[in-house]
ZAMARGU-4260 file (C-alpha; in steps of 0.2 Angstrom, whole numbers, plus 5000, padded with zeros to 4 digits):
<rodrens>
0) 4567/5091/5262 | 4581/5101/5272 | 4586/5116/5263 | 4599/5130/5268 | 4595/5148/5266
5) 4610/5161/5264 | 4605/5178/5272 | 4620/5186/5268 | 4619/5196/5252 | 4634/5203/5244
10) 4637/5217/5234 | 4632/5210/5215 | 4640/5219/5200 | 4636/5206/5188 | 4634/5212/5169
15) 4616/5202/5169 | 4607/5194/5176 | 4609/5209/5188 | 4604/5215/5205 | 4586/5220/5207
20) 4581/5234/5221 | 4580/5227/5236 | 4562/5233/5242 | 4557/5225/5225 | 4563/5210/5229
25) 4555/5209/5246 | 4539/5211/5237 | 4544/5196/5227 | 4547/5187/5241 | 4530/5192/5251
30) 4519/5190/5234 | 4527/5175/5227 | 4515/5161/5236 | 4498/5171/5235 | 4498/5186/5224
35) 4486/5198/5233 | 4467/5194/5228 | 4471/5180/5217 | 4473/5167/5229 | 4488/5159/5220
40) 4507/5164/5213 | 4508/5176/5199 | 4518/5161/5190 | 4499/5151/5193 | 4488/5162/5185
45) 4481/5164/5168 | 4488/5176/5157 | 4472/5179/5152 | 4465/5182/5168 | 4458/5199/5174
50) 4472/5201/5187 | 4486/5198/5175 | 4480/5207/5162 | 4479/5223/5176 | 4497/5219/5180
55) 4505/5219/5161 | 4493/5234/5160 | 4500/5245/5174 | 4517/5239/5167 | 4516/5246/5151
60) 4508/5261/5159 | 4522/5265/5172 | 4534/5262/5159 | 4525/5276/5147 | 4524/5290/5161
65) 4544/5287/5166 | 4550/5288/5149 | 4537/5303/5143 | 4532/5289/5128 | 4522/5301/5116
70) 4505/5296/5108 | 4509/5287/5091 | 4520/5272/5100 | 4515/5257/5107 | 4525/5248/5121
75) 4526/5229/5118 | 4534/5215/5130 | 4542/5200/5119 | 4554/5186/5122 | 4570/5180/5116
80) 4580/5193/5121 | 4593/5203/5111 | 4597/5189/5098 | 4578/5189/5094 | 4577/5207/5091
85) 4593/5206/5080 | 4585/5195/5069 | 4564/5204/5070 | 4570/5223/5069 | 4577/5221/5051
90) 4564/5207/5047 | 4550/5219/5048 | 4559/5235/5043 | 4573/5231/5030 | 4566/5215/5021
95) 4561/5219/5004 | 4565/5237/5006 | 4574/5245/4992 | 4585/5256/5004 | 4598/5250/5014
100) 4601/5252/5034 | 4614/5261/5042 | 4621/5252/5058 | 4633/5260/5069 | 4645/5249/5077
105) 4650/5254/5095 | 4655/5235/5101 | 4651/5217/5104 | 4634/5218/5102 | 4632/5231/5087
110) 4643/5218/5080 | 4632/5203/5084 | 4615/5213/5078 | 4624/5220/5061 | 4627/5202/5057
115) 4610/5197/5057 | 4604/5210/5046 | 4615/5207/5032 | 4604/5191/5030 | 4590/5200/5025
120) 4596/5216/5015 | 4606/5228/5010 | 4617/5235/5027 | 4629/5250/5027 | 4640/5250/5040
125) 4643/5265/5043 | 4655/5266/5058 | 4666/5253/5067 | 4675/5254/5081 | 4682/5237/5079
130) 4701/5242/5075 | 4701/5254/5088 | 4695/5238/5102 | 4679/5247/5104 | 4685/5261/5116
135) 4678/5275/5109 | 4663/5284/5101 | 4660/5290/5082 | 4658/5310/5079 | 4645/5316/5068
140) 4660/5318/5056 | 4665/5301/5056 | 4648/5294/5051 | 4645/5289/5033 | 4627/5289/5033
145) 4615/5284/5018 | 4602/5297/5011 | 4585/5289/5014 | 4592/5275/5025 | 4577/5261/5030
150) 4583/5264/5046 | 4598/5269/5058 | 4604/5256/5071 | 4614/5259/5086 | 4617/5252/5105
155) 4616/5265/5117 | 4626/5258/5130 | 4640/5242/5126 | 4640/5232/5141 | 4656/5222/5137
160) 4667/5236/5132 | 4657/5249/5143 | 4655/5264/5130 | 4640/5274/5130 | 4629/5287/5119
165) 4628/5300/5134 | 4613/5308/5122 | 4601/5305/5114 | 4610/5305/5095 | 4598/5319/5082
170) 4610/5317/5067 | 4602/5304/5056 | 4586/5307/5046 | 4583/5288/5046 | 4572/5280/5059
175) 4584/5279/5071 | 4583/5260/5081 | 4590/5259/5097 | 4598/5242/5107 | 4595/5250/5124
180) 4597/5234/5135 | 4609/5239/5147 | 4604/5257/5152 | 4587/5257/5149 | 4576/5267/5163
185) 4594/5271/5169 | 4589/5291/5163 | 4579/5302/5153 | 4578/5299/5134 | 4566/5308/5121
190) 4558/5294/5115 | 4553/5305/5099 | 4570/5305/5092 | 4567/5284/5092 | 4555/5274/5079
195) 4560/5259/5090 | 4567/5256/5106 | 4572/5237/5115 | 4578/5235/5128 | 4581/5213/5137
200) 4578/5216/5156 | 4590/5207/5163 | 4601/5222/5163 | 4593/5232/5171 | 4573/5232/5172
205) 4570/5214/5179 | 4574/5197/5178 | 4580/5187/5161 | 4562/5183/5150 | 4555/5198/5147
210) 4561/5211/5132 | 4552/5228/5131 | 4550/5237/5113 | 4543/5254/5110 | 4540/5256/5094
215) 4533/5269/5083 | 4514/5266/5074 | 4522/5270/5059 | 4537/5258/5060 | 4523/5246/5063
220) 4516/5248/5045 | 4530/5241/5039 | 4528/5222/5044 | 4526/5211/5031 | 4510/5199/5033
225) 4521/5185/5025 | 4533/5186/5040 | 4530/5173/5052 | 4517/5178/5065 | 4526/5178/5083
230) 4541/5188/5072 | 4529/5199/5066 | 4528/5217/5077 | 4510/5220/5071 | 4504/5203/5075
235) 4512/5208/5095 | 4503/5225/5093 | 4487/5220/5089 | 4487/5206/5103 | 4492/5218/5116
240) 4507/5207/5120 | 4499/5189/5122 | 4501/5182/5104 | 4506/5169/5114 | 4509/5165/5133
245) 4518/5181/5140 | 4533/5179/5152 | 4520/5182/5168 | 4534/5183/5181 | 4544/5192/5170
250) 4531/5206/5168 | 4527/5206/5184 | 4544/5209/5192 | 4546/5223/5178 | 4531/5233/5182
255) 4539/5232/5200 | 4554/5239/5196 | 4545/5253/5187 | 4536/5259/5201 | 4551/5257/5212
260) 4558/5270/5201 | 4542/5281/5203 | 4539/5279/5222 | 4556/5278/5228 | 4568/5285/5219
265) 4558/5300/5211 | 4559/5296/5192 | 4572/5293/5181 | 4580/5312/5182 | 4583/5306/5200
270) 4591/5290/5195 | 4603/5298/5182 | 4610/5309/5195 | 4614/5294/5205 | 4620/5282/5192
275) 4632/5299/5188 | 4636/5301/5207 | 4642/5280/5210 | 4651/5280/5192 | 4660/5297/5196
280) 4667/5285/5212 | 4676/5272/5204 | 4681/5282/5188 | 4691/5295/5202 | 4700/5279/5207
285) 4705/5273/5189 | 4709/5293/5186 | 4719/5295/5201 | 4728/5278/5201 | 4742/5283/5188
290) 4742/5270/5179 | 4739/5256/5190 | 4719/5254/5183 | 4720/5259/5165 | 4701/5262/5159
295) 4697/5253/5145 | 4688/5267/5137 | 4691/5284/5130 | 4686/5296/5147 | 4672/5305/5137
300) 4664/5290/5131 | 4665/5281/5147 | 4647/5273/5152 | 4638/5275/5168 | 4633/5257/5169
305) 4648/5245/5168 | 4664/5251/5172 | 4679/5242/5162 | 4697/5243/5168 | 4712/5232/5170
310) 4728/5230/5179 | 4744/5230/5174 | 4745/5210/5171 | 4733/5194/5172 | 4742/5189/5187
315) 4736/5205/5195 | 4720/5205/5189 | 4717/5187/5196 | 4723/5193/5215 | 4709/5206/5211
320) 4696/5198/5208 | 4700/5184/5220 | 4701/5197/5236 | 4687/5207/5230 | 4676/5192/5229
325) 4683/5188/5248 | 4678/5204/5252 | 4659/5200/5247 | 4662/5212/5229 | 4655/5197/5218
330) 4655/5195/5198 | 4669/5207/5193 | 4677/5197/5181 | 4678/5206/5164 | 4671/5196/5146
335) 4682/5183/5143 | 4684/5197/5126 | 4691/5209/5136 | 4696/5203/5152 | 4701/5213/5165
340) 4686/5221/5180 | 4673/5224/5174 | 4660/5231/5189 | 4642/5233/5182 | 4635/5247/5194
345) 4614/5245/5184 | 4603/5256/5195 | 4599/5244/5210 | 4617/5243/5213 | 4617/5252/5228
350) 4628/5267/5233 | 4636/5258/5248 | 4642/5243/5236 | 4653/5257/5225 | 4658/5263/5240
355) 4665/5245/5246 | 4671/5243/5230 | 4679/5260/5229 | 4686/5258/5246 | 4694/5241/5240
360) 4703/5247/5224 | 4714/5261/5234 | 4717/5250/5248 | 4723/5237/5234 | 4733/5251/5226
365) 4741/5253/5245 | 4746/5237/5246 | 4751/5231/5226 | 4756/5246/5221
</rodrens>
């Protein structure tokens, strides 16, 4: 079989599955026949085996000492993704409660997970941003929250919209539950404040397959034994992660990424002030363009992961897109809900692909404009 290998990479800004750091993916591709001492792929061996089980292990353990996880949670890795955990969290915390849930609505996929609650309980919304086209954040003021709520839900960072919590929030009493997908191990956060956290890797930890949740012991309490068992959190818990055949690969290329985190880049303080440095690039462009690039987002809500902006007509935003990509700037298309740019800048994205892409937007104001 002849096969032909491109060697060229371009500069990815794709809203997931997204770029993965390149030394981690060098790994990949050294590890990927003969995983060191096992004499076979890591997509060969058993989950059970005493090698795998040291890699979801040293995972879990990585992931704990970047995010400072306190003793009383446990860290579990999971499949289905997002649409899964929209469906497990109030499964195991709202069903058959007597309190109802506060969900916060910041975009698409608050909207998406809201949805799915309401099949199993009594849901307060207590923010939307839907009327506003999801380009801002709630106040503390704006919140109608519900005394003795069964829990609080938010999503810390809305990839399709690009608005982001740039906190941790600390004004609910509720267990406060937390889609963090898109901007997870992008920064510090004080896991304390959270009774669960979840976040799908694709985004920014790893490859699709794999979905990490922290979760608080005494959140775990509250699943039902009648709930089916891989959609119970406790049944997960109790079989450290291998109620069923884990997501190997995925694991493995997580616990990667983690340590590239630790090694290379100095922790996730280190990697805040980066993502903060390559945003701060393309937001001067939108800021200074007058008009041309019109942000899709209210400034102080604007997040550090995927930038949104448009031009001033489709027409425009087609030539965009189509020279960009020219230019080896790939997957900058906006959601077909938004349309526009949409240039997802996760933590691999490396600084010289802003730049390029910074570069390219003034000299497209030079000659468009």
């Amino acid at each position: 079989m002849v096969t032909q290998t491109a060697t060229v990479r371009i500069f990815n800004f794709s809203a997931g599955p997204a770029v993965l750091p390149l030394p981690v993916l060098e790994q990949i591709r050294d590890e990927i026949v003969c995983l060191p001492g096992c004499g076979a792929s890591v997509m060969e061996i058993s989950h059970r085996s005493k090698q795998f089980k040291a890699i979801q292990s040293e995972a879990a353990e990585t992931l704990a000492r970047l995010l400072s996880v306190p003793a009383g949670y446990q860290i579990l890795f999971l499949q289905g993704g997002s649409r899964l955990q929209f469906s497990m969290i109030p499964m195991n915390l709202l069903r058959g409660s007597e309190a109802a849930a506060d969900y916060i609505t910041t975009g698409s996929w608050g909207a998406k997970a809201i949805t799915e609650a309401r099949r199993e309980g009594s849901v307060n919304e207590a923010w939307s941003g839907k009327d506003g086209g999801f380009r801002s954040l709630p106040t503390e003021a704006d919140l109608e929250l519900t005394a003795g709520a069964a829990y609080t839900y938010i999503t810390s960072n809305e990839t399709i919209q690009g608005v982001q919590f740039a906190d941790d929030p600390a004004w609910s009493d509720s267990p406060l539950v937390c889609d963090c997908s898109s901007d997870f191990l992008s920064r510090p956060i004080d896991v304390s404040r959270y009774g669960l956290i979840y976040a799908c890797a694709q985004k920014n930890a790893g490859p699709a397959g794999v979905t990490a949740v922290i979760i608080s012991d005494d959140l775990l309490q509250r699943s039902s034994a009648d709930l089916p068992g891989y959609l119970n959190y406790r049944e997960h818990a109790d079989a450290d992660s291998m109620y069923n055949t884990p997501p190997t690969f995925a694991v493995y290329v997580l616990g990667l990424v983690a340590k590239w985190l630790r090694d290379d880049v100095g922790g996730l303080a280190a990697m805040q002030e980066r993502n903060r440095e390559k945003a701060r690039l393309l937001y001067d462009v939108i800021d200074a363009s007058e008009g041309f690039y019109e942000g899709h987002v209210a400034r102080a809500d604007r997040s550090l992961m995927n930038v949104t902006f448009r031009l001033s007509s489709d027409e425009l935003d087609a030539k965009f897109l189509d020279e960009a990509s020219r230019q080896g700037l790939g997957s900058l298309a906006g959601h077909r809900s938004v349309k526009g740019v949409r240039a997802s800048i996760y933590n691999a994205m490396p600084r010289p692909g802003v730049v390029a892409l910074r570069d390219f937007m003034r000299d497209f104001i030079a000659a468009n404009g």
